[in-house]
C-alpha positions in Angstrom: -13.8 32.1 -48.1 -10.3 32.3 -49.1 -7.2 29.7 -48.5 -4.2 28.2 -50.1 -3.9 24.7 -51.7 -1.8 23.0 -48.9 -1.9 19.5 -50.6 -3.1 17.8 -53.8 -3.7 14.4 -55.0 -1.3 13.2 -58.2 -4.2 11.0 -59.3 -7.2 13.6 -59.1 -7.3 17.2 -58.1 -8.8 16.4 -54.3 -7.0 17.8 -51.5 -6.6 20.0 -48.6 -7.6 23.9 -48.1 -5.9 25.9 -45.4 -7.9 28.9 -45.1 -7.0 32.2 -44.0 -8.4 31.8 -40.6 -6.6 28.9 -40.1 -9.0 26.3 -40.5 -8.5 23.4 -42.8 -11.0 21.6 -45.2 -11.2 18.8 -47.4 -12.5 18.9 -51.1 -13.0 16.1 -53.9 -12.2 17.0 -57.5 -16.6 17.6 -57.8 -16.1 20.8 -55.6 -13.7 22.1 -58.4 -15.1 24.4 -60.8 -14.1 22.9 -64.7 -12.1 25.3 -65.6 -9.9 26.0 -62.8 -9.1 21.9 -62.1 -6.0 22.3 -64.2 -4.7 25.1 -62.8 -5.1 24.0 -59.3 -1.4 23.5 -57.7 -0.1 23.9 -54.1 0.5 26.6 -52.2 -2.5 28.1 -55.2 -4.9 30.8 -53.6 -8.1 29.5 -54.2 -11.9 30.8 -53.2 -14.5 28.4 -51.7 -17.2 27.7 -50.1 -17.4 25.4 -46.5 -19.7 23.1 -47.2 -19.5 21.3 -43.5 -16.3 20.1 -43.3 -15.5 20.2 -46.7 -15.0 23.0 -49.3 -16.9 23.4 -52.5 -16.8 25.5 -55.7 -13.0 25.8 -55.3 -12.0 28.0 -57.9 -8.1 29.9 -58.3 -8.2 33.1 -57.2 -5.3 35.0 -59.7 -3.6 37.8 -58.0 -3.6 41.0 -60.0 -0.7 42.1 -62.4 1.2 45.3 -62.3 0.2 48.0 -64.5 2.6 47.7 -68.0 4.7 50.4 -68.2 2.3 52.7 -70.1 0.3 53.2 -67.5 -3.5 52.3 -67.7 -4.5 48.8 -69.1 -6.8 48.6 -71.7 -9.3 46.4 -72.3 -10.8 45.4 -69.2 -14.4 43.7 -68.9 -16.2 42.4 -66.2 -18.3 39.4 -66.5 -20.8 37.7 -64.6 -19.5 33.7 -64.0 -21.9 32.5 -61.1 -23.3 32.8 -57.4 -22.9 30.8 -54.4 -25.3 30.5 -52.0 -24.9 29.6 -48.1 -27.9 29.9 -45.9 -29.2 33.1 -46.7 -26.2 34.8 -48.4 -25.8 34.8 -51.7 -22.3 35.7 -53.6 -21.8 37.0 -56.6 -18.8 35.9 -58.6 -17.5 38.2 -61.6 -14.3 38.2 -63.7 -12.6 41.2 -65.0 -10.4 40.4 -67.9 -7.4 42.1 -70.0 -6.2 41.5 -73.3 -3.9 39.0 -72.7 -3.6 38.6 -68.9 -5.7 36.0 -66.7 -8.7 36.8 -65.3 -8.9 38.3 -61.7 -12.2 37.2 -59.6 -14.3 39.6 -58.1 -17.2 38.4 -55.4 -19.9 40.6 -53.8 -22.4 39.4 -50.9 -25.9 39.6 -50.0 -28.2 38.5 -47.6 -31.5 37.7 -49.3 -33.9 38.9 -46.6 -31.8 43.0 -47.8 -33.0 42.3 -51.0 -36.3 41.5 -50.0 -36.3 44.4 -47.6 -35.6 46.9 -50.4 -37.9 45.3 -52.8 -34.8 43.9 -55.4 -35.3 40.5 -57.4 -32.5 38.4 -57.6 -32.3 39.0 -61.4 -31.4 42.6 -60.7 -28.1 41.9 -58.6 -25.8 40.7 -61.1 -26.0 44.1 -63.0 -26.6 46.2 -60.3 -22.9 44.4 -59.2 -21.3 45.1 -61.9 -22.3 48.8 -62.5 -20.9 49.4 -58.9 -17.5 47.3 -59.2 -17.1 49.1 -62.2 -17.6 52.9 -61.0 -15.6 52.0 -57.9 -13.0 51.0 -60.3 -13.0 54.3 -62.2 -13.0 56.3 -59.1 -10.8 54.9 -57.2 -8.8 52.8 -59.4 -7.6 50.1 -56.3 -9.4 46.7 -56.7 -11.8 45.2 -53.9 -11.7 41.8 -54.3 -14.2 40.8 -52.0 -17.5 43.3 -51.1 -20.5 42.9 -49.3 -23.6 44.8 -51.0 -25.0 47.2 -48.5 -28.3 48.5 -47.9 -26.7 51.8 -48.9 -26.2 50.4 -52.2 -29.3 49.1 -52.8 -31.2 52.5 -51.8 -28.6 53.9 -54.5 -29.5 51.8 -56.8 -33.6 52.1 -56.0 -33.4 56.2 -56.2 -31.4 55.5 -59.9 -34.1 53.2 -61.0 -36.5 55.8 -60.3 -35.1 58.7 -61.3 -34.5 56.6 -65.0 -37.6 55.0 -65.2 -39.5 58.6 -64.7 -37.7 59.8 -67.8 -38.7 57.1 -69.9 -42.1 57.2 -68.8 -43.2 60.7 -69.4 -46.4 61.9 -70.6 -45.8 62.9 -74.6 -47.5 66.2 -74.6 -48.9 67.1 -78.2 -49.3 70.6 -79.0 -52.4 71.6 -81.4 -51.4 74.0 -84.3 
């Protein structure tokens, strides 16, 4: 879920979450990831999880930076920084860095009984995730922040898997001379 920081403690980095909806939840400075605690401030965009009436694994949510003037940036790598898990959805969090700008966060959902379904372990997601922000990236160049991974993505990504591991497992034919 997404929100702003509506108001923060001096003494420790607990507060109040409006999120987008409307709603409003608590969260203690434990639901903060470590390395977003110091850059929480109100009125921040953050990402979390409602964890009853409370949020956790707050972490900022950077909004992305105009293209410098040249054009293209250069530079940019996705990586894999952790999954939430609520009931049975699990989300996918990834960063995409440039040299020399903040990271932006990148999510992508899945309910687990999908991945079951199509016969996917969970070790498989977090690259099959990233090969698909990435193309969407290159082709169409606008970010999505936020994705849910579709069984029409994980078909996609079966019929690949195929198709790649039938050419590495071909039968060597040796020719007599």
């Amino acid at each position: 879920m997404t929100g702003r920081i509506k108001a923060l403690s001096q003494e420790s980095t607990s507060g109040l979450i409006e999120a987008e909806n409307g709603l409003r939840f608590s969260f203690e400075s434990t639901a903060v990831l470590a390395y977003d605690a110091v850059n929480l401030s109100v009125g921040q965009l953050v990402t979390f999880v409602v964890d009853g009436a409370a949020a956790s694994n707050v972490s900022v949510q950077r909004a992305p930076r105009p293209l410098p003037e040249g054009g293209l940036r250069k530079g940019g790598v996705f990586r894999y920084v952790g999954f939430d898990q609520a009931n049975a959805v699990r989300t996918f969090r990834f960063e995409r860095t440039f040299t020399g700008e903040t990271a932006e966060t990148f999510t992508v959902s899945t309910d687990l009984a999908l991945l079951a379904k199509c016969r996917i372990s969970l070790q498989e997601v977090p690259a099959l995730c990233s090969r698909m922000l990435t193309l969407e990236l290159d082709s169409a160049g606008i970010p999505v922040f936020k994705r849910d991974l579709t069984e029409r993505d994980l078909l996609t990504h079966m019929a690949a898997s195929r198709v790649a591991s039938g050419s590495r497992h071909q039968k060597r034919v040796v020719h007599a001379v």
